[in-house]
Residue frames relative to the residue before (quaternion, step in Angstrom):
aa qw qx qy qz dx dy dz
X 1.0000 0.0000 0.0000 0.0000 0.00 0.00 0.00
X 0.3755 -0.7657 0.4575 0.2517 3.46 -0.63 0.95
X 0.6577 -0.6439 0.3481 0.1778 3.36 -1.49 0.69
X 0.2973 0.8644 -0.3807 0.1399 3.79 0.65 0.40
X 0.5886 0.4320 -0.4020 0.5526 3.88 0.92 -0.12
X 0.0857 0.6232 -0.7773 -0.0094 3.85 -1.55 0.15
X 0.1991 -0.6874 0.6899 0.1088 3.30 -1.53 0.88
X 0.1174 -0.8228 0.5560 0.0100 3.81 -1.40 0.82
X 0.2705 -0.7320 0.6170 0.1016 3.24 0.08 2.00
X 0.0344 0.6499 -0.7211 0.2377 3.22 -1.29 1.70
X 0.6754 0.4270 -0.4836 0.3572 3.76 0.46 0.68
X 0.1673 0.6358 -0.6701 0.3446 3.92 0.56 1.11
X 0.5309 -0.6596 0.4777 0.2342 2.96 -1.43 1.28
X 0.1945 -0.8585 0.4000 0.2551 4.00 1.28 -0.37
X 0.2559 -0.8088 0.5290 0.0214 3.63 1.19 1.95
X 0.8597 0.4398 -0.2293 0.1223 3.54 0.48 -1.53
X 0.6642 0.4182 -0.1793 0.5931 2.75 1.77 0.00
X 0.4500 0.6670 -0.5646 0.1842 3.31 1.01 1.36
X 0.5289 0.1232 -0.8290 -0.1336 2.03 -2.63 -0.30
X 0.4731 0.6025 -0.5439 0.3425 3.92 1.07 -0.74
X 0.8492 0.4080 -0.2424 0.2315 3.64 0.12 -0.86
X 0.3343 0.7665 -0.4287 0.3420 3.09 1.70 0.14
X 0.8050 0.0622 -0.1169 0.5783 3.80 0.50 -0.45
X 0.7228 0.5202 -0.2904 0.3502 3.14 1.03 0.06
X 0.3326 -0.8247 0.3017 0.3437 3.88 -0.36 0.31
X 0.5052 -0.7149 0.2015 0.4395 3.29 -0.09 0.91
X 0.5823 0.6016 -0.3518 0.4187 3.51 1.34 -0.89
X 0.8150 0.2727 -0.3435 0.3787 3.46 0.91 -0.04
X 0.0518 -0.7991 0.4223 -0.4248 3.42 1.10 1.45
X 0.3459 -0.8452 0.4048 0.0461 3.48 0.11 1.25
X 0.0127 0.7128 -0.6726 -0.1983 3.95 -0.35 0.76
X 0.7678 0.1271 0.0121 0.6279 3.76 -0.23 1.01
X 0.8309 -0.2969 0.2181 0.4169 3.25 -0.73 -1.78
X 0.6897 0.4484 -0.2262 0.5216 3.01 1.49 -0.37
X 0.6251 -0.4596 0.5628 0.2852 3.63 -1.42 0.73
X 0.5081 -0.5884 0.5675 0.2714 3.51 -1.65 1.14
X 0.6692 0.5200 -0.3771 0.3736 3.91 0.70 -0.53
X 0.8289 0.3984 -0.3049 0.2476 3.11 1.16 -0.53
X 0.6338 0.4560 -0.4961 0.3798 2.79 1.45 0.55
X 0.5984 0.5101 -0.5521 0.2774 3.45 0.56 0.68
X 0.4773 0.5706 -0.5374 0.3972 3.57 1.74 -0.09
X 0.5663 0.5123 -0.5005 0.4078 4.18 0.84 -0.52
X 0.6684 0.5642 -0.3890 0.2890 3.13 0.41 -1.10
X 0.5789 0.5124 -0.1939 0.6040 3.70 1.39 -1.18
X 0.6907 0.3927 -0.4415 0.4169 3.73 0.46 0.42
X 0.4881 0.7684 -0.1225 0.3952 2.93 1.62 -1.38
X 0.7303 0.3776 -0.0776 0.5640 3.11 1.37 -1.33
X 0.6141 -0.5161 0.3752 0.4645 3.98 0.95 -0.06
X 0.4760 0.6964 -0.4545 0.2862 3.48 1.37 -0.48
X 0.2598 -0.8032 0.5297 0.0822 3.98 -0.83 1.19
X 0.7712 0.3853 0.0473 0.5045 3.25 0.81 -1.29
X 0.2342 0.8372 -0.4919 0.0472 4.12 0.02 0.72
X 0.3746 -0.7376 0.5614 0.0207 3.58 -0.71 0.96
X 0.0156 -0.7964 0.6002 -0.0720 3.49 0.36 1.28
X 0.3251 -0.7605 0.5523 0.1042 3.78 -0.99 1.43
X 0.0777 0.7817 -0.6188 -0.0002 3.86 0.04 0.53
X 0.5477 -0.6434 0.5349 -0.0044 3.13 -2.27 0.64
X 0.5410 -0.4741 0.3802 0.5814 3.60 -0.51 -0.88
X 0.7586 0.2423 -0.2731 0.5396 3.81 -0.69 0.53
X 0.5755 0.7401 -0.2824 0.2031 3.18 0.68 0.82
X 0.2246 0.8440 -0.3661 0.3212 2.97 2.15 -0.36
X 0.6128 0.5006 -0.4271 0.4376 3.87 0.39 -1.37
X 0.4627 0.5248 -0.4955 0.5147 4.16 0.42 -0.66
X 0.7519 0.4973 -0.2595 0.3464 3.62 -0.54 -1.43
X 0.7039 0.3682 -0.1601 0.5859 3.64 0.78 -1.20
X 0.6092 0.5429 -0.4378 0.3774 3.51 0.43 -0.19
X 0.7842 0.2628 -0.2060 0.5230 3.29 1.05 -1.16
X 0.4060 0.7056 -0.4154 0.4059 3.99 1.51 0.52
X 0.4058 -0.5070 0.5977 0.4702 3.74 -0.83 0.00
X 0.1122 -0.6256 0.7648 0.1057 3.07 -2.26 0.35
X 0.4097 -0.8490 0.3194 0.0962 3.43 0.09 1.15
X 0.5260 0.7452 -0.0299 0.4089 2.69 1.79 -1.61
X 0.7073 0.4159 -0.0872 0.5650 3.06 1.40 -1.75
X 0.7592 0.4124 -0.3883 0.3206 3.29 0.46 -1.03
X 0.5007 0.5958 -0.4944 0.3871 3.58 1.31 -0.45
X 0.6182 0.6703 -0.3253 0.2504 2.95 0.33 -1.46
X 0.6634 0.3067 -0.1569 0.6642 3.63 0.43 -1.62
X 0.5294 0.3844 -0.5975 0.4637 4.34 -0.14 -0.05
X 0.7235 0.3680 -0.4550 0.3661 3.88 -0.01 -1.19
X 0.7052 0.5014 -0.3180 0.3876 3.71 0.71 -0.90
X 0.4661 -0.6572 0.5209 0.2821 3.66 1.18 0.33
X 0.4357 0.6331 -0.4773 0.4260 4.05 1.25 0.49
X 0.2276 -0.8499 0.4220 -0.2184 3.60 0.95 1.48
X 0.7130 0.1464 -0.3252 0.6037 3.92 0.65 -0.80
X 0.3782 0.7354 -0.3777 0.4166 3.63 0.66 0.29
X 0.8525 0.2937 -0.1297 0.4125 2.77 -0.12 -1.38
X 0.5319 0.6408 -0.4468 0.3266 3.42 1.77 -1.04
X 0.6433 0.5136 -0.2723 0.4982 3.66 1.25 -1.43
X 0.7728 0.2616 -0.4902 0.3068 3.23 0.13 0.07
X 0.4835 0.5937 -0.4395 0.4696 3.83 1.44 -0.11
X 0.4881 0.6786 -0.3226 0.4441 3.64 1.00 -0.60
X 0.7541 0.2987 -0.1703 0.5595 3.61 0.62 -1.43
X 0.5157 0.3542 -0.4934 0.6042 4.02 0.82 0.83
X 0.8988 0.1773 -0.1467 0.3730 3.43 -0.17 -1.11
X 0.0048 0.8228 -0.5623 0.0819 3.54 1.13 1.46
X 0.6772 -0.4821 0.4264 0.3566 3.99 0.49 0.00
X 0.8222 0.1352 -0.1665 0.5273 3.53 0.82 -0.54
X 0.6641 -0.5437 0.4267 0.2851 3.25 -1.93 -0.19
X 0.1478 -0.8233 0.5395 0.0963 3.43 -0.49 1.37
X 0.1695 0.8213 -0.5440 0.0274 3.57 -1.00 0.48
X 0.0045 -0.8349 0.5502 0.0119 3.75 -0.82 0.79
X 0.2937 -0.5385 0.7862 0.0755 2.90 -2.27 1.17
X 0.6099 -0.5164 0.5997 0.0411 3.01 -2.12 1.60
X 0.1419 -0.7142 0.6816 0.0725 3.78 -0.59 1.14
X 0.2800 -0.7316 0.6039 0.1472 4.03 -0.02 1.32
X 0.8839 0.1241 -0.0001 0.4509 4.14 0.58 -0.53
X 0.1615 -0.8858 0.4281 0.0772 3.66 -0.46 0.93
X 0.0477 0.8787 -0.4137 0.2334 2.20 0.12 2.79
X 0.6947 -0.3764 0.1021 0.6044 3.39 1.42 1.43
X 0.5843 -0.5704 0.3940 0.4220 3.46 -1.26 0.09
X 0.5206 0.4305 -0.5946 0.4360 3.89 0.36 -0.21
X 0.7039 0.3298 -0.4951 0.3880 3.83 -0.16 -0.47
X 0.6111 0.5384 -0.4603 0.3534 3.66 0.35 -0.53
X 0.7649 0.3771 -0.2344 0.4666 3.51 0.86 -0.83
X 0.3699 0.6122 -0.4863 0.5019 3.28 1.41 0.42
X 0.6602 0.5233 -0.3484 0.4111 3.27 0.26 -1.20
X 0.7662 0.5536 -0.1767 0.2744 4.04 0.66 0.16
X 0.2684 0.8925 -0.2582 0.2544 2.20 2.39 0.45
X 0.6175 0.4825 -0.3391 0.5205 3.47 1.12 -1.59
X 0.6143 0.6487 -0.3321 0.3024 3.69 0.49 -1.34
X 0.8012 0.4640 -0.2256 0.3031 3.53 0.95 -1.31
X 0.0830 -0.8150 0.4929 0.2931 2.70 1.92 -1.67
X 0.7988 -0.2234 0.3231 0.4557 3.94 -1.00 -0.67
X 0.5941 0.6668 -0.3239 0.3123 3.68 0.88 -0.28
X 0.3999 -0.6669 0.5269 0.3432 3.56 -0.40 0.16
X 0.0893 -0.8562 0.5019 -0.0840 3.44 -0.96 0.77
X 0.3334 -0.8037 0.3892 0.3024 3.41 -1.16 0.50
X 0.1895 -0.7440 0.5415 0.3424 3.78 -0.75 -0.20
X 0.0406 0.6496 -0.7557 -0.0723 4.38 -0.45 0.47
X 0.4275 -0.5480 0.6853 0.2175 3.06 -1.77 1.09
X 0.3439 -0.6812 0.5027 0.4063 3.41 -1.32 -0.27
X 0.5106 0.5696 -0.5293 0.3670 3.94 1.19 0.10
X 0.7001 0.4843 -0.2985 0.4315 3.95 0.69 -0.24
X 0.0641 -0.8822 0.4647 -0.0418 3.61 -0.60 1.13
X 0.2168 -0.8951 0.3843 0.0644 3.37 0.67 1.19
X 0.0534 -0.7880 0.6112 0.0521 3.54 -0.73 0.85
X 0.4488 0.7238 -0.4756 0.2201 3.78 -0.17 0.41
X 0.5649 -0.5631 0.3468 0.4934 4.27 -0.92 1.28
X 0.8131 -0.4079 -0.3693 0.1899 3.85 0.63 0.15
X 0.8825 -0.1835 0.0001 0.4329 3.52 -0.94 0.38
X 0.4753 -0.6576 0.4756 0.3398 3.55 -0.68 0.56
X 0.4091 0.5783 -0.4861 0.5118 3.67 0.96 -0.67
X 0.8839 0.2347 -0.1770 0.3638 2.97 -0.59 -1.94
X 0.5541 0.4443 -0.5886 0.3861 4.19 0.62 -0.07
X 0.3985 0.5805 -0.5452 0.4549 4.36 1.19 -0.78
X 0.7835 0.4958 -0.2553 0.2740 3.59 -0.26 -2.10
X 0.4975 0.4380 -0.4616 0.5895 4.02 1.12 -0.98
X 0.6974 0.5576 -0.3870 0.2300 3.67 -0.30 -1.09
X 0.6130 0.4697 -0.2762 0.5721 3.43 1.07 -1.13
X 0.7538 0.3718 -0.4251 0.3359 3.63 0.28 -0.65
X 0.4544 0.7169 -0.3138 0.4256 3.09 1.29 0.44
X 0.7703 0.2112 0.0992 0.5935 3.21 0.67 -1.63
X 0.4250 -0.6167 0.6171 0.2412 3.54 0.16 -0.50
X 0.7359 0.4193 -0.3484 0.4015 3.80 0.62 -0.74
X 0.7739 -0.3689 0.4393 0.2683 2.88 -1.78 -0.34
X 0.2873 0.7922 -0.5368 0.0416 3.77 -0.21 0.79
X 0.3843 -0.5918 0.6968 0.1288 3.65 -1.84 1.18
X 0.3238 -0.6944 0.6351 0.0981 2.82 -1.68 1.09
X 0.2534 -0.8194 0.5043 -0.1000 3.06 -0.67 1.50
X 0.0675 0.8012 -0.5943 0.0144 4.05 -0.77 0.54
X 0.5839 -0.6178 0.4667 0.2440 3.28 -1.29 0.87
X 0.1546 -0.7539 0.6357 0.0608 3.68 -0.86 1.44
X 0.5774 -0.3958 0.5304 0.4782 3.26 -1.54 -0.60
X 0.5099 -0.6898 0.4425 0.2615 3.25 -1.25 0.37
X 0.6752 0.5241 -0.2841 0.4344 3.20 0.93 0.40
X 0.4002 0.4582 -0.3060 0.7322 3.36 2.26 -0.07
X 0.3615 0.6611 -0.5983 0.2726 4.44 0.02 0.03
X 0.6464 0.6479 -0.2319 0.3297 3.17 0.82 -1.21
X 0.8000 0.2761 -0.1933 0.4964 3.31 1.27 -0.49
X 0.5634 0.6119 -0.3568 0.4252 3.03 0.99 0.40
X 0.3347 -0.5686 0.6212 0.4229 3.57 -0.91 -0.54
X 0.1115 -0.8962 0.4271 -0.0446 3.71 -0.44 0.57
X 0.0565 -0.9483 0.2916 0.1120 3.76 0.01 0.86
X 0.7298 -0.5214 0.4026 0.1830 3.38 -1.40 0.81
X 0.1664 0.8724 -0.4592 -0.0185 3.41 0.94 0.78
X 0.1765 -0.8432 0.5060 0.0434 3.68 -1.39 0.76
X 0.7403 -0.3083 0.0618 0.5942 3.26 0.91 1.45
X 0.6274 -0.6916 0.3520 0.0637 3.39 -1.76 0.81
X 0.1448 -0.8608 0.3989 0.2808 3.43 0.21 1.07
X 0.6315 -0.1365 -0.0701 0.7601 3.60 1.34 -0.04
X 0.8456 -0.2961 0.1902 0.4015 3.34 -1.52 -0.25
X 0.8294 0.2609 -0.1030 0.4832 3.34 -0.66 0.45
X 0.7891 0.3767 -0.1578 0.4589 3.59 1.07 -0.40
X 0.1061 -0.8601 0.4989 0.0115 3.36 0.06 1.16
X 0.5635 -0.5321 0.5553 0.3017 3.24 -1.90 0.50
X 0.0630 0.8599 -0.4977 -0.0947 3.70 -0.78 -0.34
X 0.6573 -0.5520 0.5108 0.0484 2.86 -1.11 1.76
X 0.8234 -0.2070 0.2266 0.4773 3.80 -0.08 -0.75
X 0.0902 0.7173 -0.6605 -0.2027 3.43 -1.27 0.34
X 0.4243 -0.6839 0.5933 -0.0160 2.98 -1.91 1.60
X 0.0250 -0.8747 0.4547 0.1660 3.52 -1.01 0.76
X 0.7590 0.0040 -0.2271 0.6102 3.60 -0.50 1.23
X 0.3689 0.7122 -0.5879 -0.1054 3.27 0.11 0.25
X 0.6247 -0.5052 0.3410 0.4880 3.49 -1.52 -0.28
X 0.8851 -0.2967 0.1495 0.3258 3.25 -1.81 0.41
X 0.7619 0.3675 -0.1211 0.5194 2.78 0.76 -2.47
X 0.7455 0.3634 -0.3941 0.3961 4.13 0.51 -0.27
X 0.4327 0.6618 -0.5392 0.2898 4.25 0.99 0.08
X 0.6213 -0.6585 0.3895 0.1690 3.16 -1.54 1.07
X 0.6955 -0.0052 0.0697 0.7152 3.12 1.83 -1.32
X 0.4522 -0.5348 0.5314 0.4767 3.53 -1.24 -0.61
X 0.4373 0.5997 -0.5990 0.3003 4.27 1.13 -0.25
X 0.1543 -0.7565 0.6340 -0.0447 3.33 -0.65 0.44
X 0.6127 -0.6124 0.4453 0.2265 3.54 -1.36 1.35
X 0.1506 0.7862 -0.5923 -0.0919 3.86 -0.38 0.29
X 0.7416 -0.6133 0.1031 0.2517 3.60 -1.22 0.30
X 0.3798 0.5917 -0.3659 0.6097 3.25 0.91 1.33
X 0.0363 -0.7577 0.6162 -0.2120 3.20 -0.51 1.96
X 0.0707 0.7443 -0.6580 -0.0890 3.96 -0.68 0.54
X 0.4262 -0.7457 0.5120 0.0046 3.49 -0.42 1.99
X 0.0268 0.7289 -0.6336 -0.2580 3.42 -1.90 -0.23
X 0.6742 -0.5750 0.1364 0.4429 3.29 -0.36 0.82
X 0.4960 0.5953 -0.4399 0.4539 3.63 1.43 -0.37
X 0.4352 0.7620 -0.4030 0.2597 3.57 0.94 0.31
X 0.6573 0.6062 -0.1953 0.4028 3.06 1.58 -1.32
X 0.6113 0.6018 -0.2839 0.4284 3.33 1.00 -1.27
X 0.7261 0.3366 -0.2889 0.5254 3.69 1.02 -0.84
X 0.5247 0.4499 -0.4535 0.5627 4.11 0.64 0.06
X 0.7617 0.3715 -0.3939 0.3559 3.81 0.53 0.02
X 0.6990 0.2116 -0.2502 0.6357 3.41 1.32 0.19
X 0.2456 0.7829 -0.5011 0.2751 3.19 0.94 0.96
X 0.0962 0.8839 -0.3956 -0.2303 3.52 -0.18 0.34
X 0.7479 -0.3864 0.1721 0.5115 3.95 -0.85 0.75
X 0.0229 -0.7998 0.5998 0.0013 3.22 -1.46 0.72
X 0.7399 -0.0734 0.0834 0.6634 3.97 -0.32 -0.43
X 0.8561 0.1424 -0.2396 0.4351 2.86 -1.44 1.70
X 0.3990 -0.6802 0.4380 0.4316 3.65 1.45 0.53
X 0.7034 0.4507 -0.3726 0.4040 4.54 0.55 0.52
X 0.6380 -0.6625 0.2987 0.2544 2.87 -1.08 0.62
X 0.0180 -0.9514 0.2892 0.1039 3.59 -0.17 1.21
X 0.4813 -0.7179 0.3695 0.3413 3.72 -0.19 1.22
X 0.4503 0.5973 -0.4783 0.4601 3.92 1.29 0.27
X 0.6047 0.6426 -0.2693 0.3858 3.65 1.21 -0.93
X 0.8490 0.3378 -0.1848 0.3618 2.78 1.07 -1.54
X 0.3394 0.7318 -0.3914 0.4429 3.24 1.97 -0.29
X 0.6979 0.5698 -0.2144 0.3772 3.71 0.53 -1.31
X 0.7572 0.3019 -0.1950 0.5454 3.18 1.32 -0.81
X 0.5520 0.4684 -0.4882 0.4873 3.43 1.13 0.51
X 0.6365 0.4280 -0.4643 0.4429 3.79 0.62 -0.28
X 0.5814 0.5034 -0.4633 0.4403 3.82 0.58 0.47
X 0.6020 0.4287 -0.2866 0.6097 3.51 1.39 0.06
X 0.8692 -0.1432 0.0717 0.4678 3.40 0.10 -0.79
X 0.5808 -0.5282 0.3829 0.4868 4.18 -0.55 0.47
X 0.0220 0.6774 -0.7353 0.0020 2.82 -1.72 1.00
X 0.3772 -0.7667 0.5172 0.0483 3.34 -0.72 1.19
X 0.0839 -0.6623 0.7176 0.1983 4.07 -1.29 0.36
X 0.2479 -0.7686 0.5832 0.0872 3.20 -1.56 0.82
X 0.2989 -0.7674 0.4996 0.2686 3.96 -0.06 0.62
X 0.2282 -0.6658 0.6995 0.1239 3.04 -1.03 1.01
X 0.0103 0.7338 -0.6787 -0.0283 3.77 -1.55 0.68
X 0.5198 0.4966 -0.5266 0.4538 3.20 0.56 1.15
X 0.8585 -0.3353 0.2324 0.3107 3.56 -1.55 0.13
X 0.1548 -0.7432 0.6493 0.0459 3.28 -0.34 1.01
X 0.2958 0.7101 -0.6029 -0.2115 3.66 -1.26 0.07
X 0.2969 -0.7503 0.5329 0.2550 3.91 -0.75 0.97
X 0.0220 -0.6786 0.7340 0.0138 3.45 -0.97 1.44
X 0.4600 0.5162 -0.5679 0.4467 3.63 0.26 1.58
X 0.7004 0.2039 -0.3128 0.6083 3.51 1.22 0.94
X 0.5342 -0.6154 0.4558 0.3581 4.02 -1.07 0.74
X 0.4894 0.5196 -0.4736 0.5160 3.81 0.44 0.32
X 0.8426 0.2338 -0.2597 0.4097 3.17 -0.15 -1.63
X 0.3336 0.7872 -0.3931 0.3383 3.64 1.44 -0.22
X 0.6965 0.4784 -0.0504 0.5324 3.39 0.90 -1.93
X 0.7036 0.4354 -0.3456 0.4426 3.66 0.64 -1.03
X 0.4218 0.5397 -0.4988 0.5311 4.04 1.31 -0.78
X 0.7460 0.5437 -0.2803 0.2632 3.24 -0.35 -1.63
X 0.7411 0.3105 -0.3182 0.5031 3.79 0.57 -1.09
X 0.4760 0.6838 -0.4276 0.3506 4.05 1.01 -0.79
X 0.8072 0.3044 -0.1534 0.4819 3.24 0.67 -1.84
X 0.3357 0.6723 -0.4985 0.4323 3.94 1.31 -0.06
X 0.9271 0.1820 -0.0638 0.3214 3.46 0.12 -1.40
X 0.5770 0.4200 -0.5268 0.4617 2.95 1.39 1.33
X 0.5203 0.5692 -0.5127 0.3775 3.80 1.32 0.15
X 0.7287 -0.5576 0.3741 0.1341 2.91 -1.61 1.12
X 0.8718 0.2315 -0.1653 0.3989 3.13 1.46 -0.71
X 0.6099 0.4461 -0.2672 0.5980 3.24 1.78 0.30
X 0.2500 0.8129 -0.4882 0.1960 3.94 1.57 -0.15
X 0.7224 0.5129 -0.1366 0.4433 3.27 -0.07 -1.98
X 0.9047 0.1848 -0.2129 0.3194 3.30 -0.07 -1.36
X 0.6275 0.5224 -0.4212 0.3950 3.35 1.16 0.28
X 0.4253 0.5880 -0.3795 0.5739 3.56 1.32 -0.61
X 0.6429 0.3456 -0.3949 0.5580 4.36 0.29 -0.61
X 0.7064 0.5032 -0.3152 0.3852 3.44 0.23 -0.73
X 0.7658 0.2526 -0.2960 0.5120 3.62 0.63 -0.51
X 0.3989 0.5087 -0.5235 0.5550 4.05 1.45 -0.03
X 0.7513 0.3922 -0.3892 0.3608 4.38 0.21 -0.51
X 0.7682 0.5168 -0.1926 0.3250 3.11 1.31 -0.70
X 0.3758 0.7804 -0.1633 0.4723 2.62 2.16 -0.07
X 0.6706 0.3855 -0.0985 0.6261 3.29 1.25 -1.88
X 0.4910 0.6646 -0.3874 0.4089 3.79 1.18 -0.54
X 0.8073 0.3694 -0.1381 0.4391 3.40 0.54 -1.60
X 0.7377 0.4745 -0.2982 0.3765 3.28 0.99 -0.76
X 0.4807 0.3729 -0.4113 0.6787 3.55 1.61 0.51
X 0.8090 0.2155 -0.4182 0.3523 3.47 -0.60 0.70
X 0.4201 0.4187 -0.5603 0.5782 3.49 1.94 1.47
């Protein structure tokens, strides 16, 4: 069965990035010019994905309008003859696919959020893309998950090598030899553990390909790390039923679910935009010579 539905838990309350996130949602947090959701809703076209199921929270409405027409605007910038404008903003309505969302009423961890997608999936396999994990690789993590399944049929998590001293935040798996390159069996999956008790350093990143037998275990799932329900748990207890597979990713990762890796997105995608390249690339070659006189 082909892969075509993805769901995008987007109702976290995004602490780390307050006061900005107090009325604002974090997913819609600007790298430059564009929102962090939208590039993971391209990425989910990119990949064949038709159908996406966007979970929202309280302060979240701005998500909803982002991907909504705004008439208002689009005249506007038509009468002014502002034309690449207007193209980007017709772009972020007519992104190519089918956007819909369901209201998480309590923030009770991500297995319940992806519970909440049950009616949405139906029987289909499906993906889950966080929005703190931007993937940069020739192609898409979705679509390298989606080859996999047509492969196996099972369920497979994309997984990347951390430091070993960052495990701790991660969910992290138990891996038990190679069904081909890059794609491991797995033995167990662990969330956050500590240092001295982690199986490996492959860590879980944000990109899940699901089978619907998922749901049944997120409904008798019962809390784990962080007193919420986590969809690593229930993963763990689906690979005792049927294979579930991790896939290494070895392209770019960048986490905008912390103010560092926030800043490091930002300058990456700075000095490939067309209109801010040059002068920001001089700017950090001055500041460069700047700081290093005043070590």
């Amino acid at each position: 069965m082909r892969v075509k539905k993805a769901v995008i838990p987007a109702a976290g309350l995004g602490t780390r990035f307050l006061p900005a996130t107090k009325a604002l949602a974090k997913e819609m947090l600007p790298i430059v010019d564009k929102p962090t959701i939208q590039f993971i809703v391209e990425e989910a076209k990119k990949s064949g994905i038709e159908d996406i199921l966007i979970i929202t929270g309280k302060n979240k409405r701005s998500i909803e309008d982002h991907f909504d027409s705004v008439p208002e605007l689009e005249q506007n910038l038509a009468s002014k003859h502002k034309d690449e404008l207007l193209k980007l903003v017709q772009e972020t309505t007519d992104i190519g696919v089918n956007i819909y969302y369901a209201r998480q009423v309590h923030p009770n961890g991500l297995g319940d959020a992806v519970r909440m997608a049950k009616t949405f999936v139906g029987n289909e396999p499906f993906v889950v893309m966080l929005g703190d994990d931007l993937m940069e690789d020739e192609v898409p993590l979705t679509k390298q998950l989606i080859n996999d399944y047509e492969e196996t049929n099972a369920s497979t998590l994309a997984v990347m090598q951390v430091p070993e001293d960052e495990v701790s935040a991660y969910g992290v798996i138990d891996p038990d030899g190679q069904v081909k390159d890059g794609l491991y069996n797995v033995k167990s999956f662990v969330e956050k553990p500590a240092k001295e008790d982690a199986p490996s350093n492959l860590a879980i990143i944000g990109r899940y390909l699901l089978t619907p037998e998922i749901f049944g275990l997120l409904e008798t799932q019962e809390r784990g790390a962080g007193n919420e329900i986590q969809l690593t748990d229930a993963i763990d207890r689906l690979n005792q039923t049927q294979d579930v597979y991790a896939h290494e990713f070895k392209g770019k990762r960048y986490d905008v679910g912390n103010k560092f890796g926030y800043l490091e997105t930002t300058i990456q995608y700075g000095l490939t935009h067309p209109q801010v390249k040059d002068s920001l690339k001089q700017y950090i070659i001055d500041l460069g010579k700047k700081l290093e006189k005043e070590n």
